[in-house]
Structures are given as C-alpha cells and as structure tokens.
C-alpha positions in Angstrom: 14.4 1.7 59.9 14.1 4.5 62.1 13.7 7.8 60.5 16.7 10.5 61.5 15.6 13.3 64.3 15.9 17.2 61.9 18.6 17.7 64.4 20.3 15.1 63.0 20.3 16.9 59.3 20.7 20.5 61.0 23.9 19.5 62.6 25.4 17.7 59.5 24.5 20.4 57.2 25.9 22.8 59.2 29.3 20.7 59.5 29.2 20.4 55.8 28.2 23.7 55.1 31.6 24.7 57.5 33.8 22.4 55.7 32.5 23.5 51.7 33.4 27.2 52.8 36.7 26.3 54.0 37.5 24.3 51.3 36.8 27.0 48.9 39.0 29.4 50.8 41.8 27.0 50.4 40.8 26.3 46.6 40.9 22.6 47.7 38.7 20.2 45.3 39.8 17.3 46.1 38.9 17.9 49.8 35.4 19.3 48.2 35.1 15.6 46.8 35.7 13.8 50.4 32.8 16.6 51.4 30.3 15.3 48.6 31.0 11.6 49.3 29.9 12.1 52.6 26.9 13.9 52.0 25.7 10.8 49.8 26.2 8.8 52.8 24.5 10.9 55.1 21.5 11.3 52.8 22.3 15.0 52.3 22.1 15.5 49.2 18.6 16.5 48.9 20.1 20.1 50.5 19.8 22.7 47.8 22.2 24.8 50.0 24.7 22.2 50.1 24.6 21.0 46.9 24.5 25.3 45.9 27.6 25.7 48.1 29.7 22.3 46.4 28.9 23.3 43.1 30.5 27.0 43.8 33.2 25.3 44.9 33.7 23.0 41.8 33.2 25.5 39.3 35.6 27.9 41.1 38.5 25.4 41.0 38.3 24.8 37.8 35.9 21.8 38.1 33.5 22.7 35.9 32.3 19.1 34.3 31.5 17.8 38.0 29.9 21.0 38.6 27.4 20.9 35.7 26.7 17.5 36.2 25.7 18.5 39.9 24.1 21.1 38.7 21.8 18.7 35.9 21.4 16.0 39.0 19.5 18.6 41.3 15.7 18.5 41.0 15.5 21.8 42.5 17.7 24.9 40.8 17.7 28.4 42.4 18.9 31.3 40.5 21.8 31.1 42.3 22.4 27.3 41.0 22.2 29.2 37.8 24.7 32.6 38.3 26.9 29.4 39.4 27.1 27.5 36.8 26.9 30.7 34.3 29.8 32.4 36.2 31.8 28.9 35.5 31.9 28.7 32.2 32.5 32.6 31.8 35.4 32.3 33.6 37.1 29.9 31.2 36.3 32.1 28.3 33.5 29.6 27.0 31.3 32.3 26.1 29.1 30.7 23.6 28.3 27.7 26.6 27.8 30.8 29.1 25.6 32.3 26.8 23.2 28.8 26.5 23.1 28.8 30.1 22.1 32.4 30.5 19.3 31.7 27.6 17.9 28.9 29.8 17.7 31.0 33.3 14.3 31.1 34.0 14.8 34.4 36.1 17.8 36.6 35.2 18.8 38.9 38.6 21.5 41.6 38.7 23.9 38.5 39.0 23.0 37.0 36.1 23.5 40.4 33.5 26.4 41.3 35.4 28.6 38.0 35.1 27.8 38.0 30.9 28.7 41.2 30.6 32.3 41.0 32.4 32.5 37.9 30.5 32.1 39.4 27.3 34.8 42.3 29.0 37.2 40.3 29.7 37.6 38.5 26.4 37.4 41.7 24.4 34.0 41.4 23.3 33.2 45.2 24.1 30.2 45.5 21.7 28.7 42.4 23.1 29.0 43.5 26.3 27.7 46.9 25.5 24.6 44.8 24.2 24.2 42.9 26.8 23.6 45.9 28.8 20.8 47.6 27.1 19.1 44.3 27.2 20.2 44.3 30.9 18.4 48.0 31.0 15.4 47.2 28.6 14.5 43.9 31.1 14.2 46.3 34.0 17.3 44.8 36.5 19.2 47.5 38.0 22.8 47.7 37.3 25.3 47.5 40.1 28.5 49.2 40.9 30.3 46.0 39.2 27.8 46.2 36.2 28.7 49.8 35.3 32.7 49.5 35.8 32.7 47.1 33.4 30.3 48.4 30.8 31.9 51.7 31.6 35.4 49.7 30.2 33.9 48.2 27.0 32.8 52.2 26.4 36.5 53.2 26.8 38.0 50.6 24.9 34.9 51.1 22.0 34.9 54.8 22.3 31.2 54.4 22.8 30.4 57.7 24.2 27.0 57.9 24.1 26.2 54.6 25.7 29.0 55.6 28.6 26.9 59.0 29.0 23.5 56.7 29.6 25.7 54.4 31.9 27.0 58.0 33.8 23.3 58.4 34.6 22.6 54.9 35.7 25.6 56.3 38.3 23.8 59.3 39.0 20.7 57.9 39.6 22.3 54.8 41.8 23.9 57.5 44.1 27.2 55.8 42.9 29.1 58.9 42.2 30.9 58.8 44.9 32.6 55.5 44.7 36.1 55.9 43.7 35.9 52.6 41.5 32.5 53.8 39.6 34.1 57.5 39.3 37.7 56.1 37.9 35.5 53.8 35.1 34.0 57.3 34.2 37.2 59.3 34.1 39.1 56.7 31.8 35.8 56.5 30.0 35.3 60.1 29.0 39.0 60.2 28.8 39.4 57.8 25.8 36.4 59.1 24.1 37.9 62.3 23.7 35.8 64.5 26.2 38.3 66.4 28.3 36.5 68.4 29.7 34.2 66.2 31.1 36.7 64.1 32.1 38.1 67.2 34.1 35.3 68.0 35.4 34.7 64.6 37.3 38.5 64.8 38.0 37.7 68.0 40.4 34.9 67.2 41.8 36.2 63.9 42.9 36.5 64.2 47.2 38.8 60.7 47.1 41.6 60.1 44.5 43.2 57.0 44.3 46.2 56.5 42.0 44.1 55.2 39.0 42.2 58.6 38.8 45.5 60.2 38.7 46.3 57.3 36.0 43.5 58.3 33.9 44.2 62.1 33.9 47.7 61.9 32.9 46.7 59.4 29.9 44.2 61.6 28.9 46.6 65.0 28.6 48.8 62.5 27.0 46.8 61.4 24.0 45.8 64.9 23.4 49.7 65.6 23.3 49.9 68.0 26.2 52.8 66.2 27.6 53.4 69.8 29.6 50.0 69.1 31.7 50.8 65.4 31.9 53.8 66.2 33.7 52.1 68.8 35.7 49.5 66.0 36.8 52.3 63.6 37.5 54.4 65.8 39.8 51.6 66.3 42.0 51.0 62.6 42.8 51.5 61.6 45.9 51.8 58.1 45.4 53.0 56.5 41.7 52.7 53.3 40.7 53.6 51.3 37.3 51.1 52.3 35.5 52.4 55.8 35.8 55.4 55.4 35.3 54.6 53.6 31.6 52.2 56.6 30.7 54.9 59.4 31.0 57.6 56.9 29.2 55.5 55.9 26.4 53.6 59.4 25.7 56.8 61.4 25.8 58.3 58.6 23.2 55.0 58.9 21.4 55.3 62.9 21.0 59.5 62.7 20.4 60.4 63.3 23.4 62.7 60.4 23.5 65.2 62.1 26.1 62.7 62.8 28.8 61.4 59.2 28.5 64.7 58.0 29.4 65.1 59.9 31.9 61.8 58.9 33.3 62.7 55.4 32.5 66.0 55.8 34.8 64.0 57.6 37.9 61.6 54.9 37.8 64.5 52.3 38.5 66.7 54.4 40.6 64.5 56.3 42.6 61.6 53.5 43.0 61.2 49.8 44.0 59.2 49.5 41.4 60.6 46.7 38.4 60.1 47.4 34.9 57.3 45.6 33.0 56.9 44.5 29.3 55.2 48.0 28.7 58.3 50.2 30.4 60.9 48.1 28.7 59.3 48.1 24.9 58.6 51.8 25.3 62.2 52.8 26.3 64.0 50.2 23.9 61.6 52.2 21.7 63.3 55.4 22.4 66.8 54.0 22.6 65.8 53.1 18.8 64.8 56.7 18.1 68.2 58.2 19.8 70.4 55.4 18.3 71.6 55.0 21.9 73.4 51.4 21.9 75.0 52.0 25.0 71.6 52.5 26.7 70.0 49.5 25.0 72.5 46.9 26.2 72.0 47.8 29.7 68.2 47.4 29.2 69.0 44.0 27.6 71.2 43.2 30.0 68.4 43.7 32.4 66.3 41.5 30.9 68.8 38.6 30.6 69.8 39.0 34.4 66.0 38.6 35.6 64.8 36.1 32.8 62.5 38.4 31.7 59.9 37.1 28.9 61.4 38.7 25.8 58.5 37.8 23.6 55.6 39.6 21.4 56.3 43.7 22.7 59.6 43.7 23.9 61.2 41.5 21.8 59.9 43.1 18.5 61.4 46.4 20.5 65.1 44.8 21.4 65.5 43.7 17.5 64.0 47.6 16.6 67.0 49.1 19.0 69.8 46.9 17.8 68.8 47.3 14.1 68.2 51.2 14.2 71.5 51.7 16.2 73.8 49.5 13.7 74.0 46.4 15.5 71.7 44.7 12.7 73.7 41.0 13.3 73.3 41.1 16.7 69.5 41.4 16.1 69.9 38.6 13.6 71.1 36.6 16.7 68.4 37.4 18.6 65.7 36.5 16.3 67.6 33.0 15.2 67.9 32.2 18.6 64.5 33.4 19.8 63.1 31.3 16.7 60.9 33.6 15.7 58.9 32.5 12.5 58.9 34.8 9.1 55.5 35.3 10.1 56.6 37.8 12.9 56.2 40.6 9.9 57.4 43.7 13.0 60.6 41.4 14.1 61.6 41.2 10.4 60.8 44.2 9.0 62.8 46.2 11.9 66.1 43.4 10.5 64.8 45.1 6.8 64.9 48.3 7.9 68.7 48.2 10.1 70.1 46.8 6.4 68.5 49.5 4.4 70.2 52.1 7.0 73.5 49.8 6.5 72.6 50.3 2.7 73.3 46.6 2.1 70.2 46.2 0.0 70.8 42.5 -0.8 70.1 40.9 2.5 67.1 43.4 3.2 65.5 42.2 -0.5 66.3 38.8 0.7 63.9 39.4 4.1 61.5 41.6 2.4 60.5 38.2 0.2 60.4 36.1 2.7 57.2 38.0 4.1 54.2 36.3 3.4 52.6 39.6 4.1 54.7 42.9 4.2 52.8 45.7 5.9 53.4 49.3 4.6 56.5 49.9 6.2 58.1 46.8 5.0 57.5 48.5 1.3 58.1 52.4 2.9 61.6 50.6 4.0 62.7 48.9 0.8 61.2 51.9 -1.5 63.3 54.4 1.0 66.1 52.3 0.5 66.6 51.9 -2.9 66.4 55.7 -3.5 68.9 56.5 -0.6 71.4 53.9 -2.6 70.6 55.4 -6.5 68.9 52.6 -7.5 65.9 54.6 -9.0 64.8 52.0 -11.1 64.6 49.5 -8.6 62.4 51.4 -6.5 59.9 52.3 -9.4 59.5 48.1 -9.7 59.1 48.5 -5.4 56.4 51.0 -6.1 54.6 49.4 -8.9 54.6 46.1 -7.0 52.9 48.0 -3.7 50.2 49.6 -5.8 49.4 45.9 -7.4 49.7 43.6 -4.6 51.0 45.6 -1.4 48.5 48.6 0.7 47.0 51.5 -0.8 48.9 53.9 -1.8 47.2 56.4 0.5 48.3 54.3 3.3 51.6 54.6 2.2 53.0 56.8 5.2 56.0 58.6 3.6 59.0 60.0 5.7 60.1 63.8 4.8 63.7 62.3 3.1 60.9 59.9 1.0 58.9 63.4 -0.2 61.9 65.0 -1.3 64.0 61.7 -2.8 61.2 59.4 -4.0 59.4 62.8 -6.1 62.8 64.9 -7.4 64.8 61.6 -8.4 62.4 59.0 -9.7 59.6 61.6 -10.8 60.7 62.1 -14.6 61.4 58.4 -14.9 57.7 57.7 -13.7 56.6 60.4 -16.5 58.7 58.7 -19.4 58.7 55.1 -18.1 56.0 52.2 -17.7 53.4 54.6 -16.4 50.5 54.4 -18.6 48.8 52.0 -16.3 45.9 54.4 -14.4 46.4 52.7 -11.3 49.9 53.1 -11.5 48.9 56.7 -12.0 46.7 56.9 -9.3 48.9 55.4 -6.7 51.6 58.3 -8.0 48.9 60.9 -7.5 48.0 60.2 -4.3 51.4 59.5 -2.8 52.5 63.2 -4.0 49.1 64.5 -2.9 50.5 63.4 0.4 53.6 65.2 0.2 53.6 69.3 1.1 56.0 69.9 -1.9 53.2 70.4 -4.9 55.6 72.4 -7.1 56.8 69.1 -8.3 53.2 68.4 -9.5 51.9 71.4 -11.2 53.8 70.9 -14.3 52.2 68.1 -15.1 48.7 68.1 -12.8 45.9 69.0 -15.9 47.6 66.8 -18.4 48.1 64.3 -17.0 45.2 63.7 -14.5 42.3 65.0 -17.5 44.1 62.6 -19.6 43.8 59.8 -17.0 40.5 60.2 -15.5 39.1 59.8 -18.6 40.1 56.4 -19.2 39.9 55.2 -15.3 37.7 52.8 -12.8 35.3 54.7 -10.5 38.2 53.8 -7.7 40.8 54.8 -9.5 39.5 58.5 -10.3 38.5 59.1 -6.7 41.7 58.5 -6.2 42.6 60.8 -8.5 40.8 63.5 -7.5 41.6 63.3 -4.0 44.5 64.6 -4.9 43.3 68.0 -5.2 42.1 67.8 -1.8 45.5 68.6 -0.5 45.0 72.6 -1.1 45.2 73.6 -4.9 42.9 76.3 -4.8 43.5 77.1 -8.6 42.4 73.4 -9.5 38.8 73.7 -8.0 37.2 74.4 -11.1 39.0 71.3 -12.8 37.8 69.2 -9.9 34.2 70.4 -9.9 34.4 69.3 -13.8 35.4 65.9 -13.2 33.4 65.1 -10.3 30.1 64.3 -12.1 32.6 61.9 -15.0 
C-alpha cells in the first residue's frame, strides 16, 4: 500500500480544520460528528489540532461525554486539550469534576486559573473563587483582564475589600486601568464594600463611561441612602438602560419614597422602549403595597397577564403582598390557589397572614400562621401585632411565649412603632402578674423593650426585676439581660458593671 504524499494530510486537515470552525459557529454537533467520521477514514486522527478543534466543538454544544472520551483517546494532550475539557465541565456547573481536571493539568496557564475561577463565579462560590485566585497569584500566572473582572465580582458580592484592593493593583500593574470593563468591576467593587470615596475617585478619573459605571455610581449613593445624589447621577446619563431604571425604583422604595418610585416606574414605560423585568415589577408592586394603591396594582397585574409574564419566586410573592396590604386579601388567596404555591412558600403566606390581620379576621390568619412549617419573624411580628390591635392581650402573651421557645430570638424580633407602644402599655402588667417567672421568658421581654425608645415603661420595674432574674439565669439568658442596658440607661451603669463578672 502506498503511503499518502504530506500534501495529501495538509489539504484534508485544512478542509477539516474549515469545516470544525464552521460547525462551531453554527453550534452544529451533529454536523461535528459527520466531521470526526471522516477523519477516521482519512487516517486523521492522529492530528492533535484536529482532534483539539472537535473536542472544542463537542464540549461547547453540550457534548461533553463524547468530548472527554476524545479527550482520554488522544495520546498526545496540550494544555489546551486540558482548558477544553476543564472549560466543559465548568460550564455545566460540575464544579467538583472541573476541579479533578484542573488537579490533573500538568501545566496550569492563565487559561486554566481563569476558567475555575469564573466557574466558581458563576455558581456563587465567591470565596472559592477568591481562593482560587491567591493560588492563581502564589503559582506565579499573571491574571488577565477576564481573571480580575471576575475576582473583582466575587469581592463585591463577598464584600472582600482587601483582596479587591490587591486585585486593584494587579490592574495597576497590568496597565489595565483604562479598560472600561476592568474599571466598572472596580467601581461596583469598592462600591459594595462600602468605600465611597474610592469608588468616586475611580468614577472621575475614568476618560470612558459606559452605562454600567454610571450603573454602579447610582447604586452606590443608593445604598448609602443619598437618594438626592442618586438622582443627580441619574439625570446626567446620557443613555439608561434597565438596570437603571430598577436601581432608582427599588432604592427610592427602599428609603420610603414609594411616590417617586412610581413615578419612575411610569417614565420608564411611557417615556422608554424599555419593558419591565422581574426586578421593576416586584419593586413597584412593592410600593403599590406601601401606598395601598389597588388601582395602580391591577394595571401592573394586568400587565403581567397581557404579556405572560413569569409571575413566580419575586414578583409573585410581591403581587400577593399588594393585594393583601391594599384589602383585596381573597383575590390574593386566588392567586396563590391557582399559582399552587406550596405552604412552604413562608413570604407568599405570610403576606395572606398579614392582609387578615389588617382585615382583623384573626381566625383565618391563625389558621395560615400554623400551617407554616417554619414561620420567620414577621410571620410571629404579624400574629403578635394582630392580636393586640384586636384586644386580645392574652392571646398574644401565648404568641410571644411561643416565639421565645420555638420561634427567632427575641432580638431579632423587628417591632413596628404601633408594636412599641401597644405590645408594652397593654400586655405589660399582665406579663408582670402572669406566667412570667420563666428567665427566658424574662429575657425575651427584656430585650424586646430594650429595643423600643419608650424606657419609661421599664424603669419601674428594671432593678427588681432583672437583679432578681439574673441571679437565677443561663450564661445566655443574662447576656441577654444585660444587653438591655445597652440601649442608653446611663443611671444603670453601675448595676451593669456589678452583674457583668456574675
């Protein structure tokens, strides 16, 4: 048998090389397979740039089994046959596979570091990523403008500022200040972490703005509750997309400004092409809740049937919120019975609790409130609220008790201002007379009124009681106790310094 002229490879590997790239433009497998069939045939497979280029093209359409087993068939593996395979796997969230791959790669390039780390990004695994990076750093392979974007997010979303500092150098060093994409990372990243005026700083010294560096700025005034500079940064955008849009509507519901974020809401959908996402519709059915504006939160329901929007998770917790707040508790009912929402759906449920406490129909509100496998804290704020604004003192004593036993902490019981006033004035002298020898009963008490500003209710009773409980209590319980007087007794100091060393 005569032996094949080099030409004759050349020219096929070429053709097949051609036809691989095309086929991964078009994400077209099953063309990719026809391709690999007739490299067998032509005795091509010994090409570790062919078989390189087919096995990108499995593993990028979703192919990944006929891509490993490629990838184990070829005698000869480049580190690219390996960023290839790795890339694959992190791609489909298999993280722990990636991660055996990456452990096995004989030489680990900029490629390598940088695909584990978005990996780890992209499936919320910031602290991995973050360590994946110093071990990037510590084996000597430079970052690249990809690497530090990501890291840079897994910073922001940890509020790891000193490791996004280090990466700011790595930018600095890499002459990557410049880029708009590296310099956005950086803004968001000093922006969630608190620093503002860093995150200024590299705001106004940036020569190009996109939209996201704009973005970033107007997040940051908002979670520092300048909603006044927000708005200052926002009127000088030139361009605004979504993501605008959503950060003045949410941060101006966040800081009670629920009539701006309407209004905001209604330029966006008069005055823009722009369509509503689940972020702009849960924020302003959210504020429609706060105003008790009905009217305003059937149109915004009626949007969402007319497109077939997804109603789940966000904005359906949001729509049974509106209608319960604003006195339409059935038709949120409806909406959950026909949405089929499980009990386990504690927000969904506890918004239905909280529209029949407002209607003052405790029954059907108990009836919910025990169906929760798990009430949160304002499941129990809601029932506790309720049966004061209804009389039924006792009942919410039992509510209270209950909480303290089984329910949160009672210093993560977040009261309401009518709770301060109602819950101390009217249920106070039966706690003092009534089933309240128990110290963590006590303690719970304590530390709910230590919440409240209204201490005159207290000092009656404060060295009695407390000196006669602390005595008798668990190391927990006494903290608890005498973190009460960390709420601005000045006259009790003494007391606490006394009791501190029980």
């Amino acid at each position: 048998m005569d032996i094949p002229n080099p030409s004759y490879f050349s020219c096929h590997t070429d053709s097949c090389a051609h036809l691989l790239q095309t086929s991964l433009k078009s994400r077209d497998p099953i063309k990719g397979k026809s391709i690999h069939a007739q490299m067998v045939k032509l005795g091509l497979t010994f090409s570790v740039y062919l078989m390189n280029n087919l096995m990108n093209l499995y593993a990028k359409t979703g192919f990944l089994l006929d891509a490993h087993d490629l990838f184990n068939e070829m005698p000869v593996k480049t580190t690219f046959s390996w960023n290839t395979i790795l890339s694959g796997y992190a791609k489909q969230g298999k993280l722990e596979k990636a991660h055996q791959v990456f452990d096995l790669i004989p030489v680990r390039d900029s490629v390598s570091w940088t695909t584990i780390i978005v990996g780890y990004n992209q499936m919320g695994r910031f602290e991995d990523a973050i360590r994946a990076f110093v071990d990037m750093v510590n084996d000597k392979v430079l970052p690249t403008q990809f690497t530090l974007t990501n890291v840079l997010a897994s910073c922001a979303a940890t509020g790891s500022r000193g490791v996004g500092t280090k990466t700011h150098s790595f930018v600095v060093k890499l002459g990557l200040h410049a880029c708009v994409p590296v310099t956005n990372s950086l803004l968001n990243m000093y922006a969630k972490t608190g620093d503002l005026e860093m995150a200024k700083v590299i705001f106004d010294r940036m020569k190009l703005r996109n939209t996201s560096s704009w973005n970033a700025m107007i997040s940051l005034h908002m979670n520092c509750g300048r909603v006044d500079l927000a708005l200052a940064q926002f009127e000088l955008m030139s361009e605004r997309d979504i993501v605008s849009w959503n950060s003045m509507i949410a941060g101006c519901n966040q800081h009670g400004f629920d009539n701006e974020a309407l209004q905001f809401f209604s330029s966006m959908l008069k005055d823009t092409s722009l369509k509503p996402d689940r972020f702009s519709l849960a924020s302003a059915l959210s504020t429609c809740a706060n105003l008790e504006r009905l009217n305003f939160g059937k149109q915004i329901h009626g949007y969402i049937v007319r497109t077939m929007f997804d109603a789940s998770g966000a904005v359906g917790n949001a729509l049974i919120s509106m209608y319960a707040k604003s006195g339409g508790v059935e038709t949120a009912r409806r909406i959950i019975e026909q949405s089929g929402i499980s009990d386990l759906d504690v927000i969904a449920f506890t918004a239905l609790l909280d529209g029949y406490v407002k209607l003052g129909d405790m029954t059907p509100a108990r009836q919910i409130f025990n169906s929760l496998k798990d009430p949160d804290v304002v499941a129990w704020t809601a029932m506790i609220v309720g049966y004061v604004q209804n009389g039924l003192n006792n009942d919410a004593v039992e509510v209270f008790k209950t909480m303290v036993r089984e329910g949160p902490r009672p210093n993560s019981f977040h009261s309401s201002s009518h709770v301060e006033c109602q819950f101390k004035r009217d249920i106070f002298e039966s706690w003092k007379t009534n089933s309240c020898k128990c110290n963590k009963i006590r303690g719970g008490i304590i530390t709910f009124c230590g919440q409240c500003s209204d201490y005159d209710v207290c000092e009656s009773w404060k060295h009695k009681w407390c000196t006669e409980s602390i005595q008798s209590s668990t190391s927990e319980q006494r903290y608890c106790l005498l973190d009460f007087y960390d709420y601005g007794f000045s006259s009790t100091w003494s007391w606490r310094r006394s009791h501190r060393t029980i």
